[in-house]
C-alpha positions in Angstrom: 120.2 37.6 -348.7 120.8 40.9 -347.3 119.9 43.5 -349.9 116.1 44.4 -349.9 115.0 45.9 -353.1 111.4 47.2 -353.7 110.4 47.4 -356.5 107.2 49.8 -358.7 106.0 49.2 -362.3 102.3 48.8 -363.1 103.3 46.1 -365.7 103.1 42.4 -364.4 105.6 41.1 -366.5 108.0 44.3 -365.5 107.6 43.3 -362.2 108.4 39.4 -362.2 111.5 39.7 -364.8 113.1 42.6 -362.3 112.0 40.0 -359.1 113.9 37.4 -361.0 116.8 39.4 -361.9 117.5 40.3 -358.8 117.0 36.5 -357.0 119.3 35.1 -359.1 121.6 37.8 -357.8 120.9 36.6 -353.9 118.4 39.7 -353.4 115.3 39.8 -352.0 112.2 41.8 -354.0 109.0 42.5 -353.4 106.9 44.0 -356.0 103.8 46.5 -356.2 102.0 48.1 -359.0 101.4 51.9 -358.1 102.8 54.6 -356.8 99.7 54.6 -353.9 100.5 51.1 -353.3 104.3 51.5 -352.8 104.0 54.5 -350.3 101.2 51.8 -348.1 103.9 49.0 -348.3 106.6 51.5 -347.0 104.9 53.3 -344.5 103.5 49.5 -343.3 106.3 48.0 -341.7 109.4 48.9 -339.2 112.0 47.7 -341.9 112.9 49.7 -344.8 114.2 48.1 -348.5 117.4 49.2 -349.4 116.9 50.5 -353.0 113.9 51.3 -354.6 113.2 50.7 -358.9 110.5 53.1 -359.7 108.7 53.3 -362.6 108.0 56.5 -364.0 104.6 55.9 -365.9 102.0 54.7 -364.0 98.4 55.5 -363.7 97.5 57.3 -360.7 100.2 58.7 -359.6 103.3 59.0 -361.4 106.9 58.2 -360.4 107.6 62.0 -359.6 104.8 62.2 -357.3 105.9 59.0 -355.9 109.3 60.0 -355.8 108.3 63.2 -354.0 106.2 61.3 -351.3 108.9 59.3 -350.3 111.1 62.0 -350.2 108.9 64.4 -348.0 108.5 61.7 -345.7 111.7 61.6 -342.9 111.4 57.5 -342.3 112.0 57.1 -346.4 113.4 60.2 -347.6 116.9 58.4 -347.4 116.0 55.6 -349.5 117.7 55.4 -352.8 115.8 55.7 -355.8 116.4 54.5 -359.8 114.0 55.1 -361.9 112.7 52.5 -364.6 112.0 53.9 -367.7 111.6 52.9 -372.0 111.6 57.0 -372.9 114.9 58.2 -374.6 114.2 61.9 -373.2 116.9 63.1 -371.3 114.3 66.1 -369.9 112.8 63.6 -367.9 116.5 62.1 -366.4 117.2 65.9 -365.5 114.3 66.2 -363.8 113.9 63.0 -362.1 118.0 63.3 -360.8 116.7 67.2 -359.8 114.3 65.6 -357.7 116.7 63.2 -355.8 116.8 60.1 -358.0 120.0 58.4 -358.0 120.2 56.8 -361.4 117.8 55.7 -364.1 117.6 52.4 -365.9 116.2 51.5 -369.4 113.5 49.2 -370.3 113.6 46.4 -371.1 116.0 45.1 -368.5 119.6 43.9 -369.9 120.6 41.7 -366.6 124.1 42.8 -366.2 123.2 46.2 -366.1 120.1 46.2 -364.1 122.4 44.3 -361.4 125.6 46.5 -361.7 123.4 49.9 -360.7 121.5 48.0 -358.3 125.0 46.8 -356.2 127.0 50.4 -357.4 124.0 52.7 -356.1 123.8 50.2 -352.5 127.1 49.6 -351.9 127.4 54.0 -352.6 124.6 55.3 -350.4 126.1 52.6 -347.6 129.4 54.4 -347.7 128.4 57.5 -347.7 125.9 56.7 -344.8 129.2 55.1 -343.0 130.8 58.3 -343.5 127.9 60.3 -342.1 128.0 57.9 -339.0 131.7 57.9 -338.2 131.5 61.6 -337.9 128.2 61.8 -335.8 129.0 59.3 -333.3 131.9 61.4 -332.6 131.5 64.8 -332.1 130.2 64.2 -328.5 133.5 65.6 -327.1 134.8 69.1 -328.3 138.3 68.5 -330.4 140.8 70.2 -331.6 140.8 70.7 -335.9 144.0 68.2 -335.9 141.4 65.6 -333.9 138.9 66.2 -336.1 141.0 65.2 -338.9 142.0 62.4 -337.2 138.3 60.9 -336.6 137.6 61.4 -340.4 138.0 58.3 -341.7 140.2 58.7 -344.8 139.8 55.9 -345.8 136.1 55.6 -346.4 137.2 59.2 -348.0 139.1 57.4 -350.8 136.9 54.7 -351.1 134.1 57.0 -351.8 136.3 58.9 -354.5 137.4 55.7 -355.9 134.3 55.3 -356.4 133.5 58.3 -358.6 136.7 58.0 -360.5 135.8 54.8 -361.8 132.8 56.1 -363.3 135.4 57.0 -365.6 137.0 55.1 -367.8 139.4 57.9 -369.3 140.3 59.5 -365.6 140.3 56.9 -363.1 142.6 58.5 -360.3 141.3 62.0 -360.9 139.9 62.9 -357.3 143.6 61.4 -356.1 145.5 63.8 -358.1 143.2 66.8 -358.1 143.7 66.5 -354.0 147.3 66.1 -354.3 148.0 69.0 -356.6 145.6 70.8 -354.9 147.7 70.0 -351.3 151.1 71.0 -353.4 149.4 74.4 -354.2 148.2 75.0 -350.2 151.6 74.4 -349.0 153.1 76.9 -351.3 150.4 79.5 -350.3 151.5 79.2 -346.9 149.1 77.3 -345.6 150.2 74.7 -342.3 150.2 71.1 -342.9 147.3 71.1 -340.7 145.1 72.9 -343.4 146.9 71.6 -346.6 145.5 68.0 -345.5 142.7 69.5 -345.3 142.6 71.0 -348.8 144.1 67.4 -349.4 140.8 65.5 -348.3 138.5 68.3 -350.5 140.3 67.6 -353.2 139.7 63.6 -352.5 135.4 64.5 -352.4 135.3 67.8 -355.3 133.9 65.5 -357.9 131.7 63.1 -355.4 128.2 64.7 -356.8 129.2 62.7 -360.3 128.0 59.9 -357.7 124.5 61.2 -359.8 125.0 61.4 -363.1 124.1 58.2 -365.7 127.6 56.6 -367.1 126.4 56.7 -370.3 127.1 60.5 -370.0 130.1 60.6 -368.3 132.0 58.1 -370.6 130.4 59.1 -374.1 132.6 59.4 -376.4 131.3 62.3 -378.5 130.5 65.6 -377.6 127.7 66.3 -375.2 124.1 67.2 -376.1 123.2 70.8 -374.5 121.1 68.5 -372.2 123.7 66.3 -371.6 125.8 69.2 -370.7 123.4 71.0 -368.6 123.0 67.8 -366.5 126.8 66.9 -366.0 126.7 70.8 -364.7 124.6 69.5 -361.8 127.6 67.4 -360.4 128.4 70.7 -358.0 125.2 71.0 -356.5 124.4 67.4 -356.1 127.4 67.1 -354.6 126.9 69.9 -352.1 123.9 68.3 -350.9 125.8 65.1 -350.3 128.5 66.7 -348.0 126.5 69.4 -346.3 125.5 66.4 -344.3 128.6 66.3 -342.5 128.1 69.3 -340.6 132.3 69.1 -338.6 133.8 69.5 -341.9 131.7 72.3 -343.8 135.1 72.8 -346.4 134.3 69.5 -348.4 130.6 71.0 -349.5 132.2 74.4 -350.1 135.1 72.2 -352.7 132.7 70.2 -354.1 130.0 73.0 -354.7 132.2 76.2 -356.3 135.0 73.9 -357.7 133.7 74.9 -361.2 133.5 78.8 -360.7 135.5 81.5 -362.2 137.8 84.1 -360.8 135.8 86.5 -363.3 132.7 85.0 -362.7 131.9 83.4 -365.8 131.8 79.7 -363.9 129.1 77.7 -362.1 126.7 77.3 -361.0 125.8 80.3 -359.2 128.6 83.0 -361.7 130.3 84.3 -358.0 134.1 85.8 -359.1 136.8 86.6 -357.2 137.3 86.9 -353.5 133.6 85.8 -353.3 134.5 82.4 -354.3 135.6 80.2 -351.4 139.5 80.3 -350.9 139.6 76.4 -351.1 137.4 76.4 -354.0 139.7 78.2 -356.2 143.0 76.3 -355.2 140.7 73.2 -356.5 139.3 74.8 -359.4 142.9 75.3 -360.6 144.2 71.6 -359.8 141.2 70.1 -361.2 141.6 72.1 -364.5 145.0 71.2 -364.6 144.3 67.4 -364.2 141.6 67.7 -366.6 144.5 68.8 -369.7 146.9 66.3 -368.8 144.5 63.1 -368.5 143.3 61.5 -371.4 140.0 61.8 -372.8 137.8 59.8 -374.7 138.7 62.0 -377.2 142.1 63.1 -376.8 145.2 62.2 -375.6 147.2 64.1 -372.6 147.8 67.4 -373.8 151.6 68.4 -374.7 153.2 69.9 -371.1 153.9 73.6 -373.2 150.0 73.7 -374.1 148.6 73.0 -370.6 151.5 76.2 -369.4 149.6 78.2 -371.9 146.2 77.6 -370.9 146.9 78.3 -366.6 148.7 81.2 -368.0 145.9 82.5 -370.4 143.6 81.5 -367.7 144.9 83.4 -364.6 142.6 86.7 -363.6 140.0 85.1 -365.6 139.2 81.4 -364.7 141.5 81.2 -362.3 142.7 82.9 -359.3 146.3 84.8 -360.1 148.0 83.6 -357.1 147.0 80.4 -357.1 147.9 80.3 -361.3 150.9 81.5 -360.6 151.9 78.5 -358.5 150.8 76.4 -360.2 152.8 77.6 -362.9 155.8 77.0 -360.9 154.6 74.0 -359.7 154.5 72.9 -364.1 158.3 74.5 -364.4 159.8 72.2 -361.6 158.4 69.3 -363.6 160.9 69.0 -366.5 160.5 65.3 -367.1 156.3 66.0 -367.3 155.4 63.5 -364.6 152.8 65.3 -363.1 150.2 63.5 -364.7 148.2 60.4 -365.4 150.8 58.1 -366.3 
């Protein structure tokens, strides 16, 4: 049994169905009823769990103040957090994912699902920390952008968007073809191969900060609740702070953090326009809007190829950069079969 889970509900019977759960499933638990007592147990030993279930309502102190503990604190701040809750307000899942929770599950426990977030959000956070490692252990030696490249594995890279994109039912492949599109547009600019594979690899990571946001909201099938909404506009900045942790290759935070921004500033999540607006950012904004019409939705269908033409060219000067409208534009002409999309 290699997975370590720890897990913090006040309620007796919480505690022992979650601890049972999780040993049928070949994990070990240990279980402790307060936030005071959970912070004693991690601080108390040389070994750290590997996920954490927290309840949010507990006397004493609370699962945000626990949460925040563990968080200020550099030998747990790393260790992923879920939150175990019975409320139905989605205030409390904005703030608890604000404060660096990585999912939330519902009380009481259905089996399948409890097990499913438990494995998605370790086997996640173990990739990303791969990731993070691969790059560290080599930058010792001063390389060349093309080496640099060449250290960064790509394939952990696709793994980890795979990994978003099947969050999504309706647009699994997304990442794959926002990156190639986006590549397609770099080339076209001007840019070398050199830095189209590296537009290439942003476009792989734009959407990884969906990594925090429930399923439930990405795959609804109705339209969003202005909480909802507000939430799923996080995915930028949580997925800045995921990728600002890879320090050789600043370009992936800047995709996935301005991908959503307009060229007349009417975007997010911080309204820049224009030149302001990260060069890379706005070849992705325009592939990933593109990718967005001529996928299917929940709701609809891929759109027709002369409605998607429309929209770039309704949308250039004001969503999108001009320039990189205009290629795409071309990029839409060339295709007179329409395969340039989710097949």
């Amino acid at each position: 049994m290699n997975e370590w889970i720890l897990v913090v509900d006040d309620d007796a019977n919480n505690l022992k169905t979650a601890s049972h759960i999780l040993l049928k499933s070949e994990m070990r638990a240990s279980g402790v009823r307060s936030g005071e007592e959970a912070l004693r147990f991690l601080n108390g030993g040389e070994r750290r769990p590997d996920l954490i279930l927290l309840d949010i309502h507990m006397p004493g102190m609370d699962g945000f103040e626990t949460l925040a503990k563990i968080r200020e604190t550099p030998a747990t701040a790393a260790i992923p957090v879920v939150f175990l809750t019975a409320d139905e307000d989605s205030g409390s899942e904005t703030r608890g994912l604000q404060a660096g929770a990585m999912d939330f599950i519902k009380k009481p426990f259905v089996p399948e699902v409890l097990m499913t977030r438990v494995r998605h959000i370790i086997e996640l956070t173990r990739l990303q920390s791969d990731l993070e490692s691969q790059v560290r252990e080599k930058t010792a030696a001063v390389l060349a952008q093309q080496e640099k490249l060449n250290r960064l594995s790509i394939q952990i890279v696709m793994t980890l968007a795979g990994a978003v994109d099947a969050k999504d039912e309706y647009t699994n492949g997304h990442s794959r073809r926002v990156a190639e599109y986006a590549r397609e547009i770099a080339r076209r600019f001007g840019y070398d191969e050199e830095r189209a594979q590296n537009i290439y690899l942003i476009g792989l990571l734009h959407d990884i900060g969906k990594i925090g946001i429930p399923d439930a909201i990405i795959n609804k099938p109705g339209q969003l609740s202005e909480e909802e909404y507000a939430l799923t506009k996080q995915h930028p900045e949580m997925g800045c702070r995921i990728l600002e942790n890879i320090p050789e290759f600043p370009e992936l935070a800047i995709g996935a953090h301005w991908h959503h921004e307009h060229y007349d500033g009417t975007g997010y999540p911080d309204r820049i326009s224009g030149t302001n607006i990260p060069e890379e950012a706005r070849i992705i904004a325009v592939a990933d809007s593109y990718d967005a019409m001529t996928s299917r939705r929940s709701y609809r269908d891929v759109l027709p190829q002369e409605v998607v033409r429309s929209e770039i060219e309704k949308g250039a000067g004001t969503q999108f950069d001009p320039a990189f409208a205009k290629i795409m534009l071309e990029m839409i002409r060339e295709d007179r079969d329409y395969s340039m999309r989710q097949k």
